[in-house]
C-alpha positions as a LaTeX table, in Angstrom:
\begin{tabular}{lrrr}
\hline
Residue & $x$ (\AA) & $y$ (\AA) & $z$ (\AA) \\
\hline
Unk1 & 309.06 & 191.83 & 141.84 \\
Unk2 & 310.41 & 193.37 & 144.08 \\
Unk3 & 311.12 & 193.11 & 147.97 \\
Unk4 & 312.53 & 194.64 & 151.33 \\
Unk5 & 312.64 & 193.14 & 154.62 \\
Unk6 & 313.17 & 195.92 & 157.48 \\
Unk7 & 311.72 & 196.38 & 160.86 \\
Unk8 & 309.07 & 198.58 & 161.48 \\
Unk9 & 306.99 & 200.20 & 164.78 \\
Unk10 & 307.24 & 199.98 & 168.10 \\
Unk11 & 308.98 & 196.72 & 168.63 \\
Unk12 & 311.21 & 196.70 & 165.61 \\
Unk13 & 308.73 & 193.70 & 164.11 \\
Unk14 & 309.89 & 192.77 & 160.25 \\
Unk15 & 307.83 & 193.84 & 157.65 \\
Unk16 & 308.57 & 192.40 & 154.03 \\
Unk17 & 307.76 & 194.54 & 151.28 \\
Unk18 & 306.66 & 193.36 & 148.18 \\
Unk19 & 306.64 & 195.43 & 145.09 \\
Unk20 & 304.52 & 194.72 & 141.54 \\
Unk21 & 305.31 & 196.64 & 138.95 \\
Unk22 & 301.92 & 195.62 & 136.47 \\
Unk23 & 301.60 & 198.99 & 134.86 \\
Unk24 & 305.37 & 199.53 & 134.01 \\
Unk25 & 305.41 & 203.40 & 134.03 \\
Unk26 & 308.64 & 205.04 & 134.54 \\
Unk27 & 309.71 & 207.01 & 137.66 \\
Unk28 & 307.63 & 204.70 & 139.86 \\
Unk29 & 308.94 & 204.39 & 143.76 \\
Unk30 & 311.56 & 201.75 & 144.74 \\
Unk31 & 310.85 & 199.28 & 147.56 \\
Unk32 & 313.13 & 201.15 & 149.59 \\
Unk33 & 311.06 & 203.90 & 149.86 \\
Unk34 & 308.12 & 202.19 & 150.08 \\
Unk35 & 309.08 & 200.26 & 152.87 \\
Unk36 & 309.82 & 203.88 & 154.58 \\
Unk37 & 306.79 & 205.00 & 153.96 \\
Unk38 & 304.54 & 202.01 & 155.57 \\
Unk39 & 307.06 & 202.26 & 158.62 \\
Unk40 & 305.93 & 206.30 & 159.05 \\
Unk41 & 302.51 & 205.18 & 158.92 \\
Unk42 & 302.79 & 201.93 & 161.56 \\
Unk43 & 305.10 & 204.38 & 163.68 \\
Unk44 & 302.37 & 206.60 & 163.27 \\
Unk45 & 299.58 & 204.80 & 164.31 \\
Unk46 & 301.36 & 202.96 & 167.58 \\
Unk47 & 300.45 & 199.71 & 166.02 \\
Unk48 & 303.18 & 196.94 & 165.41 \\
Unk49 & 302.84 & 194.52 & 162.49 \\
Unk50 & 305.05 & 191.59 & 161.13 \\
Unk51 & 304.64 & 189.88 & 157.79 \\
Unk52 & 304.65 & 190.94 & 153.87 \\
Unk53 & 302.51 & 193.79 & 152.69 \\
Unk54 & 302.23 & 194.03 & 148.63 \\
Unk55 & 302.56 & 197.18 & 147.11 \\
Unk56 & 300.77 & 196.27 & 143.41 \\
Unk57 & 300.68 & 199.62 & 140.92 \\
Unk58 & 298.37 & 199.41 & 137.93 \\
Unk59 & 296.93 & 200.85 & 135.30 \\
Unk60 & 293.65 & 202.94 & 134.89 \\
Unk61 & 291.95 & 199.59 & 133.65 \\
Unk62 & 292.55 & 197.48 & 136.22 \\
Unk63 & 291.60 & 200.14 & 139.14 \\
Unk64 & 288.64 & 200.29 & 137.35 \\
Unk65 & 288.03 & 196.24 & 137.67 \\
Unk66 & 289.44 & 196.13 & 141.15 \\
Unk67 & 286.83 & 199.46 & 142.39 \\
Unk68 & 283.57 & 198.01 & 140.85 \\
Unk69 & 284.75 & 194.42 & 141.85 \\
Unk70 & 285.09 & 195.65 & 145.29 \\
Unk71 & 283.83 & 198.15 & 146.05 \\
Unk72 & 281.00 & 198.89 & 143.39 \\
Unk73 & 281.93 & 202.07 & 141.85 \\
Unk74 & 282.90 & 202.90 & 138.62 \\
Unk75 & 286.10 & 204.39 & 136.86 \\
Unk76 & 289.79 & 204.05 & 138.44 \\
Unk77 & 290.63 & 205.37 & 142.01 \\
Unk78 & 294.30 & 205.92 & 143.68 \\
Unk79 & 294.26 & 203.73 & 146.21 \\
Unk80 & 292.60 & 200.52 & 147.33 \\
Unk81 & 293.72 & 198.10 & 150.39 \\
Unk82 & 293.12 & 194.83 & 151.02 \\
Unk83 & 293.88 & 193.33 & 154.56 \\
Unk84 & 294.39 & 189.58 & 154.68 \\
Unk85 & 292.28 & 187.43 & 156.84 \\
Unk86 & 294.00 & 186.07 & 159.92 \\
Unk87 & 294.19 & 182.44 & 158.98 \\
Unk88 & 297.63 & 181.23 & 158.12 \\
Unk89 & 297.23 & 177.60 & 158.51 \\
Unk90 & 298.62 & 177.02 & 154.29 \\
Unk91 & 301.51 & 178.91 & 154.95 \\
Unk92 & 304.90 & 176.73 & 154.98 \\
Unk93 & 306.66 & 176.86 & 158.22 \\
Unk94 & 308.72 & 179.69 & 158.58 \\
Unk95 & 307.23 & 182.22 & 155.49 \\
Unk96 & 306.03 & 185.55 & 157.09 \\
Unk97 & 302.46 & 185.76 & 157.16 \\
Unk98 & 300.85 & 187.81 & 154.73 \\
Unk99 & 299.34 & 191.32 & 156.27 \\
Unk100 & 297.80 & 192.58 & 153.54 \\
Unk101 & 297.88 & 194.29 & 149.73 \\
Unk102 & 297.18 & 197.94 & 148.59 \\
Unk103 & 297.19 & 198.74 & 145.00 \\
Unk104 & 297.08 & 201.69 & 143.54 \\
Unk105 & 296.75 & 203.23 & 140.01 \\
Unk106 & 299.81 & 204.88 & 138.95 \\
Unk107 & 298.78 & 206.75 & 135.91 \\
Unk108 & 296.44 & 208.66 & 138.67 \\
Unk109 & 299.49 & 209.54 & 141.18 \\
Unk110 & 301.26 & 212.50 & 138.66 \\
Unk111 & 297.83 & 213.89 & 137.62 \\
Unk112 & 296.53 & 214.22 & 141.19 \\
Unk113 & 300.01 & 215.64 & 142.46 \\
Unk114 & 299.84 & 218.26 & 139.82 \\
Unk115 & 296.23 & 218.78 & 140.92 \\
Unk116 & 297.21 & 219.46 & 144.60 \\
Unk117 & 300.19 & 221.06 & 143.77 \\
Unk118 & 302.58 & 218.72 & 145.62 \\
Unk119 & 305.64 & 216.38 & 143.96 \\
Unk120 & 305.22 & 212.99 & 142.94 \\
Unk121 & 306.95 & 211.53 & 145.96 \\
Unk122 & 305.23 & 213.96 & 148.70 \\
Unk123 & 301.73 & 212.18 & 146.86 \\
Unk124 & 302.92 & 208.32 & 145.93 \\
Unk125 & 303.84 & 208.69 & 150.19 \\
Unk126 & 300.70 & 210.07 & 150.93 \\
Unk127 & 299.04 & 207.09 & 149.77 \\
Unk128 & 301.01 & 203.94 & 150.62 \\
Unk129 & 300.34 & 205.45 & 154.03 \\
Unk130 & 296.77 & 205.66 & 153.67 \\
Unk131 & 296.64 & 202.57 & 152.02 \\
Unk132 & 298.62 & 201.10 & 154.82 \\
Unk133 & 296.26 & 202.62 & 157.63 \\
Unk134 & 293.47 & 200.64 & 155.67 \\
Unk135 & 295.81 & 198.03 & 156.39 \\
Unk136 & 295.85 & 198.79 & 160.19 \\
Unk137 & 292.49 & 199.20 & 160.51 \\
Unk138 & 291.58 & 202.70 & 160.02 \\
Unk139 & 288.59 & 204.48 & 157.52 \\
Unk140 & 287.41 & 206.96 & 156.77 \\
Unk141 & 283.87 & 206.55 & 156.73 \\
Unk142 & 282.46 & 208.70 & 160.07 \\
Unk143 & 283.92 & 212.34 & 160.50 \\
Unk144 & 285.48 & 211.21 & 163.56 \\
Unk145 & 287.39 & 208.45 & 162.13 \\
Unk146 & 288.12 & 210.54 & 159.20 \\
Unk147 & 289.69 & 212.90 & 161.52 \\
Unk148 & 291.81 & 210.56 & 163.47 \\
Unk149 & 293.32 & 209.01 & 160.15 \\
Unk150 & 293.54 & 212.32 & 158.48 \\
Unk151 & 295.70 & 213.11 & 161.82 \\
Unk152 & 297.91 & 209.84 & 161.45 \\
Unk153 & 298.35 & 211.07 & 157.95 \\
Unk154 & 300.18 & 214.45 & 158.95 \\
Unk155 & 302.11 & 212.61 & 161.76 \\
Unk156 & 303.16 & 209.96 & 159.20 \\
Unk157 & 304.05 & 212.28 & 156.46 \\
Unk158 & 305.81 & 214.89 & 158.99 \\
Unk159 & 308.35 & 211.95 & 159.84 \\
Unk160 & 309.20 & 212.34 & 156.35 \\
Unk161 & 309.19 & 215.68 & 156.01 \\
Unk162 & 306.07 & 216.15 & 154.05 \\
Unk163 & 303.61 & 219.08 & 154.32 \\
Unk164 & 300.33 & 218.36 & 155.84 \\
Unk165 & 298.29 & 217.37 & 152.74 \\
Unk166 & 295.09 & 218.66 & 154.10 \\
Unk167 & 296.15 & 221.81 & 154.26 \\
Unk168 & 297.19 & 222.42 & 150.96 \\
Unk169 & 294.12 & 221.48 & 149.43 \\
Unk170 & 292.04 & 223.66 & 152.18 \\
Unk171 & 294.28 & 226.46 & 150.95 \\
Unk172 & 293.80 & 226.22 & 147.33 \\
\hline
\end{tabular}
């Protein structure tokens, strides 16, 4: 395990990141980064958050549990959020409150790079920031919301100096 405290958003809040390694691949993303990714995406989106988010990459097996556990579909998927509930009454005095957990399946993340013709990185950012818009709130289920996160997306990945992602799959 793995974590980073640093603040994030508007009003410098802390955000912990927590990193679980449970499919131990090589060339995976260090907290660091992580942690600069979810910042794009809360800068992004306006919002300010404190508290720990977990980062947990798997395997193709247990994406598969996790999706038709939660979500009722079958086969892995690259990226799944969790947000935690508000309650934080069991928490000891003084731990930062959990905000949430997004796993995702990192045997999927080289294969769908490849796919869209982007690198690794530009593709493991792309979706800790979705994930961590989940996180925030956002879906994707209704064009219009798909739109607006799709937007916070670009803004997100721009910070980082990533290409718009929608627009290199429109133009393949």
């Amino acid at each position: 395990m793995n974590l980073v405290t640093a603040p994030v958003g508007v009003d410098g809040s802390p955000l912990t990141v927590e990193l679980q390694d449970a499919c131990g691949l090589p060339g995976l993303p260090q907290a660091d980064a992580v942690r600069g990714w979810l910042a794009a995406a809360v800068q992004a989106s306006g919002d300010s958050i404190s508290g720990v988010v977990t980062l947990r990459l798997v395997d193709e097996d247990e994406s598969a549990t996790l999706n038709a556990r939660f979500r009722d579909r079958s086969g892995a998927t690259n990226v799944l959020s969790f947000p935690y509930a508000e309650s934080t009454a069991l928490l000891p005095q003084g731990e930062p409150k959990p905000f949430g957990d997004i796993v995702i399946c990192a045997v999927l993340v080289p294969l769908e790079a490849v796919a869209r013709g982007v690198s690794e990185t530009a593709h493991w950012a792309h979706l800790v920031i979705h994930g961590m818009l989940h996180l925030l709130g956002y879906d994707h289920l209704q064009a219009d919301e798909q739109l607006r996160m799709e937007e916070l997306e670009i803004t997100a990945l721009a910070t980082l100096g990533f290409a718009d992602p929608y627009d290199l799959v429109d133009a393949s």
